[in-house]
C-alpha positions in Angstrom: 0.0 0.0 0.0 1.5 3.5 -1.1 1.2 6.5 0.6 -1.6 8.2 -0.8 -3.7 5.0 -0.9 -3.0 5.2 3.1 -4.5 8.7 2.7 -0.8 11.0 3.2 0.2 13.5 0.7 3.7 12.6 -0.6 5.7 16.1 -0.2 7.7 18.3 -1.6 11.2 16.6 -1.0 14.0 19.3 -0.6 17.5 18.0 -0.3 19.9 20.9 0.9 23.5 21.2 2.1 23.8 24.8 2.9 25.1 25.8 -0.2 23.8 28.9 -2.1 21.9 27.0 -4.7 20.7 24.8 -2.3 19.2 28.0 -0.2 17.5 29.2 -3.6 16.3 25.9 -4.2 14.4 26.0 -0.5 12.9 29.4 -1.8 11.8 27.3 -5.4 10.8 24.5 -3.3 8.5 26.2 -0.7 6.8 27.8 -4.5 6.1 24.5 -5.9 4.9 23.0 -2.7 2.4 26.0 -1.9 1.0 25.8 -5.4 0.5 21.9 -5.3 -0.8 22.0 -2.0 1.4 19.6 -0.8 4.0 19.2 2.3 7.2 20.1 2.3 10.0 17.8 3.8 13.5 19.1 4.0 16.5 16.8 3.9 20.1 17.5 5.0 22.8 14.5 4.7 25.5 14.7 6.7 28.6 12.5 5.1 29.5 9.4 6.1 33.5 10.2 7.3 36.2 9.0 4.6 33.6 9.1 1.3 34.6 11.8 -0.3 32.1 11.8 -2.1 28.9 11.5 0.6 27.8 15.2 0.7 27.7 18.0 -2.0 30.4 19.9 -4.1 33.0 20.7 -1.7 34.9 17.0 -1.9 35.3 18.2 -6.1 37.7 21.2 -5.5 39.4 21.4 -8.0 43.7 20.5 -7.4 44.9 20.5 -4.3 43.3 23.3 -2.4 41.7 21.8 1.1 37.9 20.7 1.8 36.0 23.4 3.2 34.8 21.6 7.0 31.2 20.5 7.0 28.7 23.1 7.9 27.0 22.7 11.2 23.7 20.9 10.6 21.3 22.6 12.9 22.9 25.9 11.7 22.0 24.5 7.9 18.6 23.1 8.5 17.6 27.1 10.6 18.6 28.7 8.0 17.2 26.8 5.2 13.7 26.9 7.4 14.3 30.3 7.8 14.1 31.2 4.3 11.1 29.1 4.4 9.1 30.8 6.4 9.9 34.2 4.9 8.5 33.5 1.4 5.7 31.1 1.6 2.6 30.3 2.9 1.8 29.1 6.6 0.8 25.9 4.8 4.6 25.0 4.1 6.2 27.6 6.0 7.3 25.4 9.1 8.5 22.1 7.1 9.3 18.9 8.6 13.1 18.6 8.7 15.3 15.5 8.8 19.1 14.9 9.3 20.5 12.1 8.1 24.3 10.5 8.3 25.0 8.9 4.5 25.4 9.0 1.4 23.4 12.4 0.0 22.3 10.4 -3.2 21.3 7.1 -1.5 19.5 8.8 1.0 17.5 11.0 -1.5 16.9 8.4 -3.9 15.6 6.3 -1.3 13.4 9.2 0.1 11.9 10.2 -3.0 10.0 7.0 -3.3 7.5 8.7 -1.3 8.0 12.5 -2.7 5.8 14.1 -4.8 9.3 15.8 -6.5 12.5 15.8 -5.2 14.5 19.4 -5.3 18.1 20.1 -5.4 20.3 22.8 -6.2 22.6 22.6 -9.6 25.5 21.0 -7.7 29.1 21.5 -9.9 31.9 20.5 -9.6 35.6 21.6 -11.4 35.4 25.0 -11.7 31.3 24.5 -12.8 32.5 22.8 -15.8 31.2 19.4 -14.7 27.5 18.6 -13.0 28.2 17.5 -9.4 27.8 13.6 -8.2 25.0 14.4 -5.8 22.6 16.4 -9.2 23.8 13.8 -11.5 22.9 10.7 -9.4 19.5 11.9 -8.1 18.4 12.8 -11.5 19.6 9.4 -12.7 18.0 7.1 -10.0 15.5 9.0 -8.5 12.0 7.5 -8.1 10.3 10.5 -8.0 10.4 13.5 -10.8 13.3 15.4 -10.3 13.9 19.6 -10.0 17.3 21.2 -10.1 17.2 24.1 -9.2 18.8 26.8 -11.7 18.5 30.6 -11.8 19.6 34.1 -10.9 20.6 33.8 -6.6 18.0 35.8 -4.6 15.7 36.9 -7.7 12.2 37.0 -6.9 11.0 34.1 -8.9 9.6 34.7 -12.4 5.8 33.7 -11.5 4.2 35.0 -14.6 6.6 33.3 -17.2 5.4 30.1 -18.8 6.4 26.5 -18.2 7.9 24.9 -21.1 7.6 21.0 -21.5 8.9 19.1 -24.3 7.2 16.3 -25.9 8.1 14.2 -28.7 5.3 11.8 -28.6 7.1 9.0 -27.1 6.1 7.0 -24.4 8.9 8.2 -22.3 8.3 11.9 -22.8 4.7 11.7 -22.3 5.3 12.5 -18.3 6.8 15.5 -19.2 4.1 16.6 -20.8 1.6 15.7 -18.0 3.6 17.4 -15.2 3.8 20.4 -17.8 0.2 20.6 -17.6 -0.4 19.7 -14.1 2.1 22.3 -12.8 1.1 25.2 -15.3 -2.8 24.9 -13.9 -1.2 24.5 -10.1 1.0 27.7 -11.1 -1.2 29.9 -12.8 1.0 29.6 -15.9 0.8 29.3 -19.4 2.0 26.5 -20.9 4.2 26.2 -23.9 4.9 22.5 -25.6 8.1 22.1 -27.6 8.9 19.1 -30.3 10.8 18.5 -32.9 9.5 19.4 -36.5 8.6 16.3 -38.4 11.2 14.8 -40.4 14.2 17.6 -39.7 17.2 16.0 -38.5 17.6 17.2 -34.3 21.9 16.8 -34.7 23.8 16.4 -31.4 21.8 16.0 -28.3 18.5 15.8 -30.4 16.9 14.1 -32.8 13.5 14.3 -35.5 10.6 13.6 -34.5 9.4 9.8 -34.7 5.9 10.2 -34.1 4.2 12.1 -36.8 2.6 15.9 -36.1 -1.0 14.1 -36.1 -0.5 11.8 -32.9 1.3 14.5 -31.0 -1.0 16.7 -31.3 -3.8 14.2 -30.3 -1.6 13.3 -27.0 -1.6 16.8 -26.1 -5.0 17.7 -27.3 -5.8 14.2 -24.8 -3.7 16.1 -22.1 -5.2 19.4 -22.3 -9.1 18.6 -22.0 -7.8 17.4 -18.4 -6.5 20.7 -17.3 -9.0 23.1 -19.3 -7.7 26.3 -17.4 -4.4 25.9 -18.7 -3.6 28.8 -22.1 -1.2 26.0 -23.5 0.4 26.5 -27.0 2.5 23.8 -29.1 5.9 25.1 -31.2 7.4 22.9 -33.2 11.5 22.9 -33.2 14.5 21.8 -35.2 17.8 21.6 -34.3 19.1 19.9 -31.0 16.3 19.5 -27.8 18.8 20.7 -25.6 20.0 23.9 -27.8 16.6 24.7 -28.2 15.5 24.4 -24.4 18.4 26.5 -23.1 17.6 29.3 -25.3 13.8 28.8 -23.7 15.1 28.8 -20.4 15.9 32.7 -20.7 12.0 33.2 -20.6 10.4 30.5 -18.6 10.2 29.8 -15.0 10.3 26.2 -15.6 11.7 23.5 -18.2 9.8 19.7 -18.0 11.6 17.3 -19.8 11.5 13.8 -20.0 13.6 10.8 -18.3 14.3 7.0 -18.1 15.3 6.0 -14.3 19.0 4.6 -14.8 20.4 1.8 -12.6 24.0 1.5 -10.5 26.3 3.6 -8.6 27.4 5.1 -11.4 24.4 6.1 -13.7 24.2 9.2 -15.7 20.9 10.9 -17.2 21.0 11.2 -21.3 23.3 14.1 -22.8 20.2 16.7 -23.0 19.4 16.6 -19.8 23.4 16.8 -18.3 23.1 19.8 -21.4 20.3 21.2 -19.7 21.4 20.9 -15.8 24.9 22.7 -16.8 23.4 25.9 -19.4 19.1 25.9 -18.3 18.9 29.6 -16.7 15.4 28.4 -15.0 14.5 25.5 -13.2 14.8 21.9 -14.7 12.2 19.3 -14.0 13.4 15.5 -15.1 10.5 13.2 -15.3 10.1 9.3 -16.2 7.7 6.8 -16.6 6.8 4.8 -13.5 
C-alpha cells in the first residue's frame, strides 16, 4: 500500500546542504509545494567520514586546495527553514526537517519513493564545468520527478513566465508533458509545448521527431481537456532538444523534460538533460515513466 492510498500527501522533498543553490532551491521549493498543496520535507545528509564523495560539491575542488569543514547541521537546516518561512505560505512555511548521516544520493533516492518531487540545487563541480555527483545521481536514480534548481541567486521568482515542457510523442516523454500541464494549472501559468519538426534532423543532443505531427497533437489535445484552465500553445523545433530548451530557459520559470530512471552507482541521465542541468537559466524538471 503507497502513501496516498493510506490517505498521506507525498511532499515536496528538498535535499539541501547549505550551499547557495541549495538556499535558492528551499525558496523554489516552498513555491512548488504551496501551489500543489502539498507538504514540504526538507533533507540534510551529513557525510559518512572518509567518502569523499557522501555530501555536495565541496569534496570536487578542483587540485589541491583543502575541503571546506562540513557546515553545522542545525545551523544549515535554521537557515534553510528560515528562508522558508519568509517566502511562503503558513501551509509549508514550518516544514518537517530530517538529518540524516550517509550517502546524500542514496539517502535521497531512497526518500523520493514517497516524494511528490524531489528538489536540489545545480550541484558542480571543477570549476562549474562538470554537474556534481550528488545532481547527477538523483536525477539518474531517482524515483520521483526530479527539479534542479537553476537561476539568478536571490531573484524573486519569475511567477508570470510560462512552463515549457517538451514532448516528442514517445512514451517516455509523455510525463513530461503531463507534469507540464499539471504544474502550469497548479502555477497559474501558461503552458508552452516544444517538439521536434517532423522529419528535420535534431543533430547532437536531439533528434526528429518519430511520431508524426498528427498523434502528437492528439496526446496533447488528450492532455489538455484534463486541465482546461491551462492557455497551452505547441511550437514545433528543429535543431538539438537541448539547444533549443536553453535558449527557452531565458523566458520561462520552468523547463519539463523527460527521463528513463538509470540503474548502478554510477548512472548518468542522457546528454540533453546533463546539457540542460549545466546551461538551463530556470528550473529543470526530469521526469520518467513509472
Amino acid at each position: 500500500m503507497d502513501d496516498e492510498s493510506r490517505g498521506l500527501v507525498p511532499p515536496v522533498l528538498l535535499g539541501t546542504d547549505g550551499s547557495s543553490a541549495s538556499l535558492n532551491a528551499a525558496r523554489w521549493a516552498a513555491y512548488i509545494a504551496e501551489s500543489l498543496h502539498v507538504p514540504l520535507l526538507v533533507v540534510h545528509v551529513l557525510a559518512v567520514p572518509g567518502h569523499r564523495h557522501a555530501a555536495g560539491a565541496r569534496p570536487w575542488l578542483h587540485g589541491h586546495h583543502p575541503v571546506d569543514p562540513e557546515p553545522d547541521p542545525t545551523v544549515v537546516v535554521r537557515r534553510t527553514a528560515l528562508i522558508i518561512g519568509t517566502c511562503s505560505a503558513p501551509t509549508v512555511a514550518d516544514p518537517a526537517t530530517e538529518i540524516i548521516t550517509g550517502s546524500a544520493t542514496a539517502v535521497l533516492v531512497e526518500h523520493s519513493r514517497r516524494a511528490r518531487m524531489l528538489v536540489v540545487g545545480a550541484q558542480t563541480a571543477f570549476g562549474e564545468r562538470k554537474t556534481g555527483p550528488t545532481t547527477t545521481g538523483v536525477v539518474a536514480r531517482a524515483y520521483s520527478p526530479v527539479a534542479v534548481w537553476r537561476g539568478a541567486p536571490g531573484h524573486p521568482i519569475p511567477r508570470e513566465r510560462p512552463v515549457v515542457a517538451a514532448f516528442d510523442g514517445t512514451e517516455s516523454t509523455l510525463p513530461a508533458l503531463v507534469q507540464g500541464f499539471v504544474l502550469a494549472e497548479s502555477l497559474g501559468a501558461a503552458l508552452e509545448v516544444v517538439h521536434p519538426r517532423w522529419g528535420m534532423p535534431g543533430g547532437r543532443c536531439g533528434a526528429a521527431a518519430v511520431v508524426p505531427p498528427s498523434l502528437i497533437a492528439d496526446s496533447t489535445a488528450r492532455i489538455a481537456r484534463e486541465h482546461p484552465v491551462v492557455r497551452s500553445s505547441e511550437t514545433a523545433v528543429t535543431g538539438p532538444l537541448a539547444q533549443v530548451l536553453t535558449h527557452r530557459s531565458a523566458t520561462a520559470q520552468l523547463l519539463v523534460i523527460g527521463g528513463r530512471r538509470a540503474a548502478g552507482a554510477i548512472a548518468a541521465p542522457g546528454p540533453a538533460v546533463m546539457s540542460l542541468l549545466r546551461h538551463s537559466r530556470c528550473p529543470v524538471l526530469v521526469c520518467r515513466p513509472r
